[in-house]
C-alpha atoms as one frame of an Amber mdcrd trajectory, in Angstrom:
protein
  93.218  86.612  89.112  90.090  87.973  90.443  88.135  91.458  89.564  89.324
  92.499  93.342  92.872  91.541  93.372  94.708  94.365  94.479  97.560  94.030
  92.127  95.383  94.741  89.019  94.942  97.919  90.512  93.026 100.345  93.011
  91.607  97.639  95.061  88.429 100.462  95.939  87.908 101.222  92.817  87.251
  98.314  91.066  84.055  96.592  90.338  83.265  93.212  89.825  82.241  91.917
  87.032  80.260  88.965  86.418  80.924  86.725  83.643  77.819  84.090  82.365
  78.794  81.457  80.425  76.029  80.649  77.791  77.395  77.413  75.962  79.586
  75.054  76.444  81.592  73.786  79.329  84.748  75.532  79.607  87.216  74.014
  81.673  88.770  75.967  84.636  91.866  76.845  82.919  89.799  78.082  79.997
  87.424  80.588  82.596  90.636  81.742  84.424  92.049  82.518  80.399  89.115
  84.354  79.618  89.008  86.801  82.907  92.811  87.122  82.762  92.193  88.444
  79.191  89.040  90.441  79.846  90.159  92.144  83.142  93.523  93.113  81.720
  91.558  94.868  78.657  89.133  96.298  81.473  92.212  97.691  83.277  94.419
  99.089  80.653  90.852 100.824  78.761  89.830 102.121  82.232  92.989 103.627
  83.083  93.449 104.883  79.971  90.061 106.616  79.923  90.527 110.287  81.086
  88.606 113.082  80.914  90.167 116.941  79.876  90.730 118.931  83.141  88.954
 121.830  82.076  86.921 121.586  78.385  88.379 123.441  75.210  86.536 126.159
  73.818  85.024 125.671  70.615  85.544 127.231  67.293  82.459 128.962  68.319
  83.608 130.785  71.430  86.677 131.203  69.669  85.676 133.214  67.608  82.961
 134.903  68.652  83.012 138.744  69.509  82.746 139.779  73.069  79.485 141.408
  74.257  79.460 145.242  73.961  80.360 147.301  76.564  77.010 149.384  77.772
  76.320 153.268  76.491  77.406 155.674  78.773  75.068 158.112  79.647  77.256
 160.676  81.277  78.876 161.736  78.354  77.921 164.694  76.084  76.731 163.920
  72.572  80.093 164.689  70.453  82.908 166.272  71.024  81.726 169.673  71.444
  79.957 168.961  74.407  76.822 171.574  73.690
């Protein structure tokens, strides 16, 4: 299984990913363990990995009051309108 095999997924949207091996000398079967683990891990966190469709307010904007609405000027002073 390879990073761009098509049945892990989206075949455009993958990546590949390089693997280094620092010590040792795995053995074939052992590398082809070791990506078959990895990618799977890859591919189930990256599908999982959504973001919100639109963000939830915070508390903050929750409950915050609404700006005022501006003076108006046409009307009279009071009620009696003098």
């Amino acid at each position: 299984m390879s990073a761009t095999d098509p049945s892990a997924g989206e075949a455009d949207s993958v990546t590949p990913v390089r693997l280094d091996v620092v010590r040792g000398a795995p053995t074939p079967e052992e590398l082809a363990a070791v990506i078959a683990v990895v990618g799977e891990a890859y591919a189930s966190e990256a599908a999982s990995a959504v973001a919100e469709d639109a963000p939830r307010p915070s508390p903050w904007q929750l409950s915050a009051r609404s700006l005022r609405h501006p003076l108006r000027r046409d009307l009279e002073w009071g009620s009696y309108g003098g």
